[in-house]
N, CA, C and O atoms as a GROMACS GRO file, in nm:
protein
  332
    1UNK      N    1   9.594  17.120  13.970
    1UNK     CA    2   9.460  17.171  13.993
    1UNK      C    3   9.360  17.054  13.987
    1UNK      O    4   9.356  16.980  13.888
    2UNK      N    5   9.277  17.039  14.099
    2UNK     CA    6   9.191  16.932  14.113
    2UNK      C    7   9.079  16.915  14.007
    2UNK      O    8   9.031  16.806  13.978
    3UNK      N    9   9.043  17.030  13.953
    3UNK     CA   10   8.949  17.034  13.862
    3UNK      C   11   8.987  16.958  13.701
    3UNK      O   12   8.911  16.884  13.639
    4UNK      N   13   9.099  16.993  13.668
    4UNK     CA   14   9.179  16.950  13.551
    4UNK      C   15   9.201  16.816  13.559
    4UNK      O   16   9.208  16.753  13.453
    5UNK      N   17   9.218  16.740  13.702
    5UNK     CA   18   9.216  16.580  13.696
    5UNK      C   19   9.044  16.545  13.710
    5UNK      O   20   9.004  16.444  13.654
    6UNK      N   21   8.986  16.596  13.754
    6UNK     CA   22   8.788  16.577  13.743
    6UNK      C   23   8.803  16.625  13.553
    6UNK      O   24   8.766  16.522  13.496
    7UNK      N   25   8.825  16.690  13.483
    7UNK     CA   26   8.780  16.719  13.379
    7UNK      C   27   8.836  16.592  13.289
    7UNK      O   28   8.771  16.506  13.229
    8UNK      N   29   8.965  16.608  13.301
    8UNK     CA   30   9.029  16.469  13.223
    8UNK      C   31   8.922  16.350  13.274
    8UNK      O   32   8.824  16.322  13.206
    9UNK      N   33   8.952  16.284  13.400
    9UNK     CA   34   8.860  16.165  13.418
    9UNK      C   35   8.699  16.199  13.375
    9UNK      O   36   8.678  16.125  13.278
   10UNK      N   37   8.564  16.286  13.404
   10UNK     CA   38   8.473  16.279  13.324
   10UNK      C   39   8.494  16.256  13.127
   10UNK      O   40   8.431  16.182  13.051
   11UNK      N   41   8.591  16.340  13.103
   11UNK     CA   42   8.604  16.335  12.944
   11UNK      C   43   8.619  16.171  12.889
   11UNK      O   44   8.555  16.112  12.803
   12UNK      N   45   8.737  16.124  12.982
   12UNK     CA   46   8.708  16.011  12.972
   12UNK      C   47   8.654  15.881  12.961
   12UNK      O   48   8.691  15.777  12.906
   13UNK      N   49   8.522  15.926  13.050
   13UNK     CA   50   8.448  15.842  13.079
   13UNK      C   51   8.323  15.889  12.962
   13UNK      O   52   8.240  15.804  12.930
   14UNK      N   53   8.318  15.997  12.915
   14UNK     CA   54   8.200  16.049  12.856
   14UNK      C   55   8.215  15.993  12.680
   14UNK      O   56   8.126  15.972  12.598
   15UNK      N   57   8.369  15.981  12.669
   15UNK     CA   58   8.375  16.001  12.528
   15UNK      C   59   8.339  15.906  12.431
   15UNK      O   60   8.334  15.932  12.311
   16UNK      N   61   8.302  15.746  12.504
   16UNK     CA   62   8.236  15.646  12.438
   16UNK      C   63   8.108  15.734  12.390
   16UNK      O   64   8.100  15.683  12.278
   17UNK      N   65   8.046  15.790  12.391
   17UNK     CA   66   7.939  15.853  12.350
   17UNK      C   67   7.764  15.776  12.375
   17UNK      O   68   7.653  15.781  12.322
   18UNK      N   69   7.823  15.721  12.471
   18UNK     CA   70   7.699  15.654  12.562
   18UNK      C   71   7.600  15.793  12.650
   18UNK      O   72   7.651  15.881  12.720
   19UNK      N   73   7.476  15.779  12.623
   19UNK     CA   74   7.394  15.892  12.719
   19UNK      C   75   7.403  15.845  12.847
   19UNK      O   76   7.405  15.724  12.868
   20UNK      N   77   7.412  15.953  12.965
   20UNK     CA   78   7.452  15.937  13.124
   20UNK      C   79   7.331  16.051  13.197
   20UNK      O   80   7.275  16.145  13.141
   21UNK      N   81   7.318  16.008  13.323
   21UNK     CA   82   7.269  16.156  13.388
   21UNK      C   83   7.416  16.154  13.456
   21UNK      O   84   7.512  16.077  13.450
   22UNK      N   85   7.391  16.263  13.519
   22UNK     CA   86   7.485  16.320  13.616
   22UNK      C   87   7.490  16.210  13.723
   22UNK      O   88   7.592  16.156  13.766
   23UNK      N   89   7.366  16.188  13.757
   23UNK     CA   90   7.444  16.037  13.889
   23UNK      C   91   7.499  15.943  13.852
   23UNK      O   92   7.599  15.896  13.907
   24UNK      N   93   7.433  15.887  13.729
   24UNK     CA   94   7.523  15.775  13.654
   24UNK      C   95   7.705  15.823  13.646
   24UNK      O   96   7.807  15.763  13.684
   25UNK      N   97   7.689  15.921  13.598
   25UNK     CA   98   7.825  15.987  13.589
   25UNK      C   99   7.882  16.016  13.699
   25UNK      O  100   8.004  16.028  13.690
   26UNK      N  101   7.839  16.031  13.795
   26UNK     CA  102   7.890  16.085  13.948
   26UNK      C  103   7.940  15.953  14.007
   26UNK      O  104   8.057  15.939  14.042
   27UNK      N  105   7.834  15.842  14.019
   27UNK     CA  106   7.857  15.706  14.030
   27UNK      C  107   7.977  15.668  13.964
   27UNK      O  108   8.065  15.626  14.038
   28UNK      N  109   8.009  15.675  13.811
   28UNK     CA  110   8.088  15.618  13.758
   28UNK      C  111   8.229  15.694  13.794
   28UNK      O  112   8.334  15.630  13.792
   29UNK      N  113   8.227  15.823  13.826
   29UNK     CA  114   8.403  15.853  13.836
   29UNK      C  115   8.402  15.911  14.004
   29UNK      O  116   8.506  15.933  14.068
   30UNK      N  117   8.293  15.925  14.045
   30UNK     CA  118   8.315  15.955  14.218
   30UNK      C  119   8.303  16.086  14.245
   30UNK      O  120   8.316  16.138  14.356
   31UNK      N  121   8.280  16.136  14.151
   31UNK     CA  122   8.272  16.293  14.138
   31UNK      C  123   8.159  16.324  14.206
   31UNK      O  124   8.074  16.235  14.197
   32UNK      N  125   8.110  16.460  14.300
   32UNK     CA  126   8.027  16.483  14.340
   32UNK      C  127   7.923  16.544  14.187
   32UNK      O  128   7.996  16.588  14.099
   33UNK      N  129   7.788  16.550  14.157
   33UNK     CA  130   7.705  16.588  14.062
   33UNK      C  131   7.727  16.740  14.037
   33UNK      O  132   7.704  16.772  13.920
   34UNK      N  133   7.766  16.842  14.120
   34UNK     CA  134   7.797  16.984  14.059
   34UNK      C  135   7.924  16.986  14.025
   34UNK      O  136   7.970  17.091  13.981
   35UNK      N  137   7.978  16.907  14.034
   35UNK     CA  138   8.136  16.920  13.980
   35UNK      C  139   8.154  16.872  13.869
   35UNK      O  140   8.230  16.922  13.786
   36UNK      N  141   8.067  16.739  13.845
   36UNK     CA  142   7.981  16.687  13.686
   36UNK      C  143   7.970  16.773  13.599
   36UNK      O  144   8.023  16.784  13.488
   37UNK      N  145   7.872  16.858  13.678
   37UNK     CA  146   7.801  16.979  13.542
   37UNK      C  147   7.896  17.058  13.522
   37UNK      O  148   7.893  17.113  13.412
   38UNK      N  149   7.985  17.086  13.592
   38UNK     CA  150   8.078  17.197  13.600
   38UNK      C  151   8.185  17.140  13.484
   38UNK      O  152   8.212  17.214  13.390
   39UNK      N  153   8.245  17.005  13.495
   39UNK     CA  154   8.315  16.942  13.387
   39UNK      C  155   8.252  16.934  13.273
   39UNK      O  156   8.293  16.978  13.166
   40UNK      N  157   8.134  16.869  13.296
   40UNK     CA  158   8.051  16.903  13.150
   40UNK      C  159   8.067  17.029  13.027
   40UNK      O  160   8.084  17.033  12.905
   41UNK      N  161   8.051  17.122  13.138
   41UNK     CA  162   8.048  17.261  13.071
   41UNK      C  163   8.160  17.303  13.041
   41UNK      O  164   8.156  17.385  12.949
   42UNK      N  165   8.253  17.283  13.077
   42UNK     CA  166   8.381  17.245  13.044
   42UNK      C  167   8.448  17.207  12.913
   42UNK      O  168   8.524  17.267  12.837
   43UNK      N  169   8.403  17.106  12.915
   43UNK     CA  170   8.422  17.026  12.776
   43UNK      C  171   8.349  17.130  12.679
   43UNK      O  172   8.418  17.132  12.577
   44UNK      N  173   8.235  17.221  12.661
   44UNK     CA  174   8.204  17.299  12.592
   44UNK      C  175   8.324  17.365  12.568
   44UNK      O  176   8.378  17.344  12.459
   45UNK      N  177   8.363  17.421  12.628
   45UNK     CA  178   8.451  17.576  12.635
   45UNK      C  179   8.603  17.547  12.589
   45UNK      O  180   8.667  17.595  12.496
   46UNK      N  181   8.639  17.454  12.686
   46UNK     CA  182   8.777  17.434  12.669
   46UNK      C  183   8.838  17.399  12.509
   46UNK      O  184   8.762  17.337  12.433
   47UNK      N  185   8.986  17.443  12.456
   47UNK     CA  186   8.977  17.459  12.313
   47UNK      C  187   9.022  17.310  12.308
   47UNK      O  188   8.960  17.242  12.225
   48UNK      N  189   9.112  17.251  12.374
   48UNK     CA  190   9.160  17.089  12.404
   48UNK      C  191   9.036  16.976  12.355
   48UNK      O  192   9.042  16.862  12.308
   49UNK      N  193   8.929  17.063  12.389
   49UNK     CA  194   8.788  16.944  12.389
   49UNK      C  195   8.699  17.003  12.250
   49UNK      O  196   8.579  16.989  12.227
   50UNK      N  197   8.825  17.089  12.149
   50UNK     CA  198   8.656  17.130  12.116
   50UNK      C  199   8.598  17.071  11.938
   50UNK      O  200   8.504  17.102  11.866
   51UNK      N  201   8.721  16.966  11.926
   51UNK     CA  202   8.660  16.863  11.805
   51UNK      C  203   8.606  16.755  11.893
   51UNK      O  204   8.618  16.646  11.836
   52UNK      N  205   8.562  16.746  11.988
   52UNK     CA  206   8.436  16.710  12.061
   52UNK      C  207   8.283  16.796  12.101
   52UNK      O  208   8.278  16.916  12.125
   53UNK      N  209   8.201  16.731  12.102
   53UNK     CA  210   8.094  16.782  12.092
   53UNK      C  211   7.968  16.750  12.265
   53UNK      O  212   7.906  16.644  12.253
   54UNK      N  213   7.948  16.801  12.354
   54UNK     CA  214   7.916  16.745  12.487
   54UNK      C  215   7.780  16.833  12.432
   54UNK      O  216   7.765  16.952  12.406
   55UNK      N  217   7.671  16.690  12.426
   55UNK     CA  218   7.531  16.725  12.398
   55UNK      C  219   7.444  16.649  12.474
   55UNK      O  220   7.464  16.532  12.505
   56UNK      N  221   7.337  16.722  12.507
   56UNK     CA  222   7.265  16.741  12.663
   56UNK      C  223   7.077  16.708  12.572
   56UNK      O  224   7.042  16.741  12.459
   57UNK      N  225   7.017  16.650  12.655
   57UNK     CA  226   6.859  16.624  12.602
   57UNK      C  227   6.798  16.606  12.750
   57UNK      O  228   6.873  16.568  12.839
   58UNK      N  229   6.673  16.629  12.775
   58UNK     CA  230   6.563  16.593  12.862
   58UNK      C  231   6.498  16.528  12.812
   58UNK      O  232   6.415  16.570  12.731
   59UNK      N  233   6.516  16.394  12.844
   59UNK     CA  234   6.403  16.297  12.906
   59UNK      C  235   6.254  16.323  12.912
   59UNK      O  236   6.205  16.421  12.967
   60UNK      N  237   6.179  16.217  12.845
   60UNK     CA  238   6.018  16.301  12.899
   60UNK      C  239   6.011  16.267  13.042
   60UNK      O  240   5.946  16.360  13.090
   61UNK      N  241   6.041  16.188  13.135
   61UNK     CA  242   6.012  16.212  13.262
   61UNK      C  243   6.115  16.363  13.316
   61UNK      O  244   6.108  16.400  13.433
   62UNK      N  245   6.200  16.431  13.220
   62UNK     CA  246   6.247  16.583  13.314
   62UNK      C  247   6.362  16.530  13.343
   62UNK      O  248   6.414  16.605  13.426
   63UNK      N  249   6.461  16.407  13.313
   63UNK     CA  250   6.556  16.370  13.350
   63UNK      C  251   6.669  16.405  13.236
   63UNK      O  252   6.672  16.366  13.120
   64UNK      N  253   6.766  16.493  13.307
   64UNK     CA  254   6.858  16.542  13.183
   64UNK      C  255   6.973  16.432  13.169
   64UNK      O  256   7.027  16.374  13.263
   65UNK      N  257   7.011  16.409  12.991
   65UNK     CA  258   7.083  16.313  12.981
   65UNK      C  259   7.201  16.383  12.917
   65UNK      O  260   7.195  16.502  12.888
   66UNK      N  261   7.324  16.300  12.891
   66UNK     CA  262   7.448  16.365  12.848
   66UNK      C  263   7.569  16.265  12.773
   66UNK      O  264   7.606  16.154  12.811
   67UNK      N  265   7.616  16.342  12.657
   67UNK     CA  266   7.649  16.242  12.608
   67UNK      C  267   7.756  16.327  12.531
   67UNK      O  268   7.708  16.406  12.450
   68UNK      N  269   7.960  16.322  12.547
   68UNK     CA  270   8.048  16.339  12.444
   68UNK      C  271   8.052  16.280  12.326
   68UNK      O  272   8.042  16.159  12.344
   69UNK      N  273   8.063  16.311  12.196
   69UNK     CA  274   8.057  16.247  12.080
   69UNK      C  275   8.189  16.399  12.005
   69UNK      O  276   8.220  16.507  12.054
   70UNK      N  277   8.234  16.325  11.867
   70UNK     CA  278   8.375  16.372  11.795
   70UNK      C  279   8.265  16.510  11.772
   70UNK      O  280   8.145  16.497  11.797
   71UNK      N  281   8.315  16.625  11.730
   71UNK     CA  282   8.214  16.721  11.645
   71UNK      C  283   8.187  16.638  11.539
   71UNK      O  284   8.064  16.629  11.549
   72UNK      N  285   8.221  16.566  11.437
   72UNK     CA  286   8.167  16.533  11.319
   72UNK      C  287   8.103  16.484  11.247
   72UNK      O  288   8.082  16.474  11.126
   73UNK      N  289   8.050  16.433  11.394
   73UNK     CA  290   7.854  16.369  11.395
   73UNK      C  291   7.772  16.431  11.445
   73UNK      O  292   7.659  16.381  11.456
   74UNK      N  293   7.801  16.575  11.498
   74UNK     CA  294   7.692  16.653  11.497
   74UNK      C  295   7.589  16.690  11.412
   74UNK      O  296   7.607  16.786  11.338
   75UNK      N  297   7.433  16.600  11.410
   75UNK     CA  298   7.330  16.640  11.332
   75UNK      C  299   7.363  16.750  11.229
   75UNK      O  300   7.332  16.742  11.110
   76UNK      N  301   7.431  16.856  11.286
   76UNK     CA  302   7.405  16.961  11.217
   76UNK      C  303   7.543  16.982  11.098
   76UNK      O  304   7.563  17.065  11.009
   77UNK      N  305   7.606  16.884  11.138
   77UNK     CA  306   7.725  16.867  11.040
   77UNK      C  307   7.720  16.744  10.929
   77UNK      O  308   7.813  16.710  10.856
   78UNK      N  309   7.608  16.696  10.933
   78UNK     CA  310   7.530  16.566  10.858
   78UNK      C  311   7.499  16.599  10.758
   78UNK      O  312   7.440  16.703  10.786
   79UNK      N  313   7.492  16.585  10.614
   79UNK     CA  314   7.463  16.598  10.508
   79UNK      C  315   7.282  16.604  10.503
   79UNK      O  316   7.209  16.520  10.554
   80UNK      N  317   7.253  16.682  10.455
   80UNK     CA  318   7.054  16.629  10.426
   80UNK      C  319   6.998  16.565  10.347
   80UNK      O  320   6.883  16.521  10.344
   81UNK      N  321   7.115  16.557  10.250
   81UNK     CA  322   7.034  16.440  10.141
   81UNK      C  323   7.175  16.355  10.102
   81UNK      O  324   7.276  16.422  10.082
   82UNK      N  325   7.183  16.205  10.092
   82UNK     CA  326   7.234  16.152  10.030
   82UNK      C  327   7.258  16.152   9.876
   82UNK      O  328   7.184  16.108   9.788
   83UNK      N  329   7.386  16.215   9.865
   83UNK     CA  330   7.448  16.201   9.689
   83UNK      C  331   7.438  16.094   9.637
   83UNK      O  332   7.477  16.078   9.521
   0.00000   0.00000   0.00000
C-alpha cells in the first residue's frame, strides 16, 4: 500500500523533531502536500506511532508548522516544578 511507504518515509523524516511546513516536508520526501497532512494525521492515530507525539503550531504570519517528537517531552508530561 502506497500510503504505508509515504507514512514510513514522512515519519522518518519528521522524527528529528525539527519544525517543517508541509512544503518543506513535501520538498523533502516528494510527497505531494495533501498526502503530507494525511501522513501527518496519521502518525496521530496509528498505534505503531503512538509513543510519538506529531505537534502542529501557527506561525504569526498563518503559516502552519509541524514537528514529531517521543511522547515524553510533551509539555504536558513535564513536571511543573523542579524537586
Amino acid at each position: 500500500m502506497a500510503s504505508n511507504y509515504q507514512l514510513a518515509a514522512v515519519f522518518d523524516l519528521m522524527v528529528d523533531g525539527k519544525w517543517r511546513t508541509l512544503r518543506s516536508i513535501s520538498q523533502d520526501s516528494g510527497y505531494p502536500e495533501a498526502s503530507i497532512s494525511a501522513r501527518l494525521r496519521d502518525i496521530r492515530k496509528v498505534e505503531h506511532y503512538r509513543r510519538y507525539t506529531m505537534e502542529s503550531c501557527q506561525r504569526s504570519n498563518g503559516t502552519w508548522v509541524y514537528r514529531v517528537i517521543p511522547a515524553a517531552t510533551r509539555q504536558s508530561d513535564l513536571p511543573l516544578f523542579r524537586e
